[in-house]
C-alpha beads as a LAMMPS data file, in Angstrom:
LAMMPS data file: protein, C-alpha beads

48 atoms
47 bonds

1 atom types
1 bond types

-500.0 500.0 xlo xhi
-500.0 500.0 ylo yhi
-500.0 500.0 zlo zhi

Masses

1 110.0

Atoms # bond

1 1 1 280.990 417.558 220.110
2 1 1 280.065 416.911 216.538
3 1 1 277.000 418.979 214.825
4 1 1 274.755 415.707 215.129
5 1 1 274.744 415.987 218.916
6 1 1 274.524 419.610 219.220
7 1 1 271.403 419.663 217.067
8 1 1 269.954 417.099 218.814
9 1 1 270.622 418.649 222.425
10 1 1 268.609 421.528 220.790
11 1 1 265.516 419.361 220.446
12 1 1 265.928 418.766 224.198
13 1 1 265.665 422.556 225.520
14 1 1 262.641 424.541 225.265
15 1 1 263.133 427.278 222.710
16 1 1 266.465 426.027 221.736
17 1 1 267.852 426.550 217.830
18 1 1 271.434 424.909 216.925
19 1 1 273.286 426.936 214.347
20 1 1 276.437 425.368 212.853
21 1 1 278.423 427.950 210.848
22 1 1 280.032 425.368 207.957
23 1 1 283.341 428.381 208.484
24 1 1 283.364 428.646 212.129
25 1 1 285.312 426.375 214.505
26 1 1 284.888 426.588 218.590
27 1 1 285.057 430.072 218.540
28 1 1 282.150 431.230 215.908
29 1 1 281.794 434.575 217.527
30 1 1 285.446 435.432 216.575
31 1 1 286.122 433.159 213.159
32 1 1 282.638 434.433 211.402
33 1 1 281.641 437.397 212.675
34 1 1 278.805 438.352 210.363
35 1 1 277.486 434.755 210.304
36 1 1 277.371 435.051 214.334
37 1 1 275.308 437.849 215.055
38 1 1 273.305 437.517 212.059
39 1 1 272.227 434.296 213.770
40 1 1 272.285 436.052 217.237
41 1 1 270.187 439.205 216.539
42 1 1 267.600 436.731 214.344
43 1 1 267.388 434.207 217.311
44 1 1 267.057 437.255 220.065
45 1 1 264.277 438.642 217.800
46 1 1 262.323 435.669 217.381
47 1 1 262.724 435.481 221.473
48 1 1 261.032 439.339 221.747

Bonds

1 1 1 2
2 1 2 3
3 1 3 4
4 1 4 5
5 1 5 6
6 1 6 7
7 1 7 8
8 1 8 9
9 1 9 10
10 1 10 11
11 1 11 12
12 1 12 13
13 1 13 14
14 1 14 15
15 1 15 16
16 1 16 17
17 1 17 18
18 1 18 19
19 1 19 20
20 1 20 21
21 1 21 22
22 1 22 23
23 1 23 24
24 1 24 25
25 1 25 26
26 1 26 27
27 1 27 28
28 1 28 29
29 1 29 30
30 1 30 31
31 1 31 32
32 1 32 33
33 1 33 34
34 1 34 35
35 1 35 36
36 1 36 37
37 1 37 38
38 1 38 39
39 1 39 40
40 1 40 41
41 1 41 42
42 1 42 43
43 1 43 44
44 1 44 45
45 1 45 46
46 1 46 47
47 1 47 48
């Protein structure tokens, strides 16, 4: 799925955010680490 579509399924769902790491591939949480739970932890705490 290309970024285009995943941003635009995130208009679709309630409280949805797409976030497209430019280094990550299909397995952010592994190939960018830092960039994933920065993103995580922000969107959790937005959420609280």
């Amino acid at each position: 799925m290309n970024a285009g579509e995943m941003r635009r399924i995130a208009t679709l769902m309630p409280n949805a955010r797409a976030a497209i790491s430019s280094r990550g591939s299909h397995m952010s949480m592994s190939d960018d680490k830092q960039w994933y739970f920065r993103e995580l932890i922000g969107f959790l705490k937005q959420r609280a």
